[in-house]
Each structure stands twice: as structure tokens, then as C-alpha cells.
C-alpha positions, 0 to 999 in steps of 0.5 A: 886207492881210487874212489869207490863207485856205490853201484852194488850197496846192499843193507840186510835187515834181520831176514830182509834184503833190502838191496834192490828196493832202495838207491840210496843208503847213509850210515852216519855216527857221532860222537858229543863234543863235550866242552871242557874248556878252563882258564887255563886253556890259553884262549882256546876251546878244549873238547872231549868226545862223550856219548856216542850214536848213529844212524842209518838212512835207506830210501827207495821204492815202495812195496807193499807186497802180503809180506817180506817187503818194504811196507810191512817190514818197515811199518811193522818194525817202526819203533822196535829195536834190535834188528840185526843189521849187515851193509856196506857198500860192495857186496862181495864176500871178503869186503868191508862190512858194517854189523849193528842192531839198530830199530826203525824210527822213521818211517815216510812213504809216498810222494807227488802224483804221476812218480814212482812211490818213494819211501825212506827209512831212519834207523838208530842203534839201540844196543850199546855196541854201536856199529862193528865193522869187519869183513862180509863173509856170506853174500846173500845166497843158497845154503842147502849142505854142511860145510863152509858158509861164503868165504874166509876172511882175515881180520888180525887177532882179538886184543884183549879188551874187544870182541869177536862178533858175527851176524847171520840174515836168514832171507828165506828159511827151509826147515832148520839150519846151524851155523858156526862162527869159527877161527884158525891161524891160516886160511886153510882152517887145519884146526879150526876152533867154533866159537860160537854157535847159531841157531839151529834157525827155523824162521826167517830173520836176523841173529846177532852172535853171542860176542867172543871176548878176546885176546883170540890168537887166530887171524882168519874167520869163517861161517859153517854150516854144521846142521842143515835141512832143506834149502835157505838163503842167508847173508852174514858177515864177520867183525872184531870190534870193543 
């Protein structure tokens, strides 16, 4: 596979795009290297991984506009948690995708005179699920009619012991909207199952799926729109996952 280009990056967060604000995102995780070395290890170091984080780093250029902008976003968040986050670095329906909920612990703004004001923003996961990858199912756009919400993607079945788990950024809000995580042994989606359902939303923002526990038989995923009023612009994206 060749290299990959990072010229469409996109990172939503809860009900903001902040995609054309920024030109450089980092995700970054580790796990502690716990040192279980004895006597008995023949002269040689033996680890093992412990606790598990990480981080996700955004920077770019600042914007203060009355709302959904880099500064109150940001400045407003600083040292909340749970903030639904989608990224990843091709933004394309059916592309690899990162689902977590992270809280902004680092906020820095402004810069030298005569430049274009910087700003970057560090976030740290404060749930226990940690960083899920899967598909992007939805790329940021319109939603203003029932039925299938972006694309439909193949993830495999759910082990048992892991989950199925789906975010959904509502960019821009109408009046009200219903979306539905559901499944189906081919892409086709003869039978489809629901399982789980989101909303109905009626403010701009981000929602993290109650998670599905598996073993799920199904391979292919979508998102649908079961309950719609007005026009909307959402994102989300769809993941399996421990």
C-alpha cells in the first residue's frame, strides 16, 4: 500500500468540524511498560504493558467568532470530559476512522506579531474505552429525509467479549432527528436489525452509542435516519471495538 498523503484529515468534535481550522492533527496512545524483571531473567529486562492513554493534538488557526469556532469551542471545554470525538485521515465514507471521548487539557492561542494567530489544542481520553477504530460511515453532510444516513461499511462480526460502537456529530441542528445503528449479514441490508437507537437530537452536538455487546453475527453496518424534521448536517462514524 503506498504512503498516504495527509491532504483531507478531518477531526469532529461533539457538534464542531474542526477540519478547515487546523493543519496539523496527532493521535497519539501508550501503554506503561511495567518492569517485571527477576533473577531469573537471564540478564535481560522483562516488561509488561499496564495502564493504557492517549492523546490527540490539533493546531491551526484561530477563530473567535460568537459561537461554533475555534475559541469558544475550545476555551469553553477546557478541562471537560466526554466530548465525542471522529478523526481520521481521509475523509471519505468507508475509510478508516477513530471514535473516543477525550476532554481538552490544553489550550494555547496566539503567537508573534505580523503572523497569522496559531492556536493548538491537547485532548486525553477520560473514559475507559479508550480510542475505537472502525469505518467513517457518514462524512460531514446534509440530512433532511428518512433512510439510509452515508454509507454502508463491513467491519466482520463482534467477538464476544468486544462491542459494537457508533458516534453521530450533529454539526448543525433543524428541529429534531433519530438515527439508528444497524446490521446485516450483507451489504444489501435484506433484514436489517437496529441496534441501537440515537436521539431523537435537537441541539447541535456529539452522542456516543450505548455500546452493543457481542458476539453479533452480522458484517456489514449502517447509520439510518428513522426520524427527521428540518434540514441538519451531521458526521458519525461506526467501529468494533473491547
Amino acid at each position: 500500500m503506498a504512503p498516504t498523503v495527509l491532504l483531507d484529515a478531518y477531526a469532529y468534535v461533539a457538534g464542531h468540524d474542526f477540519t478547515t481550522e487546523t493543519n496539523r492533527l496527532s493521535w497519539s496512545g501508550e501503554a506503561a511498560a511495567l518492569d517485571r524483571t527477576t533473577f531469573g531473567s537471564g540478564g535481560w529486562t522483562e516488561l509488561t504493558g499496564g495502564l493504557k492513554s492517549h492523546t490527540f493534538d490539533m493546531a491551526g488557526f484561530w477563530d473567535s467568532a460568537a459561537a461554533d469556532a475555534v475559541d469558544p469551542e475550545a476555551f469553553t471545554d477546557l478541562g471537560g470530559g466526554g466530548r465525542v470525538f471522529t478523526f481520521g485521515p481521509i475523509e471519505t465514507e468507508g475509510e478508516v476512522a477513530y471514535l473516543g471521548q477525550l476532554g481538552h487539557f490544553n489550550y494555547s492561542l496566539l503567537g508573534a506579531h505580523g503572523e497569522l494567530a496559531p492556536f493548538s489544542l491537547t485532548s486525553q481520553g477520560t473514559d475507559g474505552v479508550g480510542i475505537v477504530r472502525g469505518k467513517l460511515a457518514k462524512a460531514k453532510g446534509a440530512a433532511a429525509a428518512t433512510g439510509v444516513l452515508g454509507s454502508v461499511v463491513e467491519l466482520g462480526n463482534v467477538p464476544a467479549g468486544q462491542y459494537l460502537y457508533a458516534s453521530l456529530h450533529v454539526i448543525s441542528a433543524g428541529t429534531t432527528i433519530t438515527v439508528q445503528l444497524q446490521s446485516d449479514d450483507s451489504a444489501g441490508f435484506a433484514s436489517p436489525t437496529t441496534r441501537a437507537t440515537i436521539g431523537p437530537i435537537t441541539t447541535r452536538g456529539g452522542t456516543w452509542a450505548t455500546r452493543v455487546a457481542g458476539p453479533l453475527t452480522e458484517t456489514h453496518y449502517r447509520l439510518n435516519v428513522s426520524a427527521i424534521t428540518g434540514a441538519h448536517v451531521v458526521a458519525g462514524a461506526i467501529a468494533i471495538g473491547k
